[in-house]
C-alpha positions, 0 to 999 in steps of 0.5 A: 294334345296332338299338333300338327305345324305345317311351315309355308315359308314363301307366304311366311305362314304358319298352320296348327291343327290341335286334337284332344286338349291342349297342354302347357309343353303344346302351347310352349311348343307353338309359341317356340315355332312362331318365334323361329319362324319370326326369327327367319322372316318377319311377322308370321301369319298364324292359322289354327285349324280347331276341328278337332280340338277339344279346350284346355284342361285346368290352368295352362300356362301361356294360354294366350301368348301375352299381347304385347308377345303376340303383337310382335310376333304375329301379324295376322291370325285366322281360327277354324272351328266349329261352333263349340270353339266360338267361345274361346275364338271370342277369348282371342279376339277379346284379349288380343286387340292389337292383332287381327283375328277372324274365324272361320268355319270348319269348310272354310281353310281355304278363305281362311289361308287366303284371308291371311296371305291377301289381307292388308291388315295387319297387328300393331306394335305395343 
């Protein structure tokens, strides 16, 4: 899988942008960014653009970063895809009640970054 992270460090907002299938290193690699983005600033607000991203292929370690991991990390979560990603949009949502997730669709990146850096919701500790 190619990722690209785009860092936003005034609105403390991190942006992946996944093609072809994820991976166990990629999400290794995500979840390493949110963390030293955390480190610097606080709960970071995560936006993931999955236009182009195609699933998981087989058993991935880390595929939903655990609740309690994500809740402190992450303060709010917006998902860009199209309808072939609904299903996995809905995994997130399902098992990571703490944080608030929306989707969007793919002609939506711009209420999706406004959502994320306007909402007053925010994830609970655990």
């Amino acid at each position: 899988m190619t990722t690209t992270t785009t860092i936003d460090d005034e609105n403390n907002l991190v942006s992946f942008k996944n093609s072809g299938y994820r991976t166990t290193e990629t999400v290794a690699l995500a979840e390493s960014t949110v963390r030293q983005q955390f480190e610097k600033n606080g709960k970071v607000l995560l936006l993931i653009d999955w236009t182009e991203f195609q699933g998981e292929t087989g058993d991935i370690l880390g595929l939903i970063w655990n609740v309690a991991k994500l809740s402190l990390l992450v303060e709010r979560v917006a998902l860009i895809s199209g309808e072939n990603m609904k299903s996995e949009v809905e995994k997130w949502q399902d098992k990571v009640e703490e944080v608030p997730i929306r989707h969007f669709g793919p002609e939506e990146f711009s209420d999706a970054r406004t959502w994320l850096i306007t909402s007053d919701e925010k994830a609970v500790d655990i």
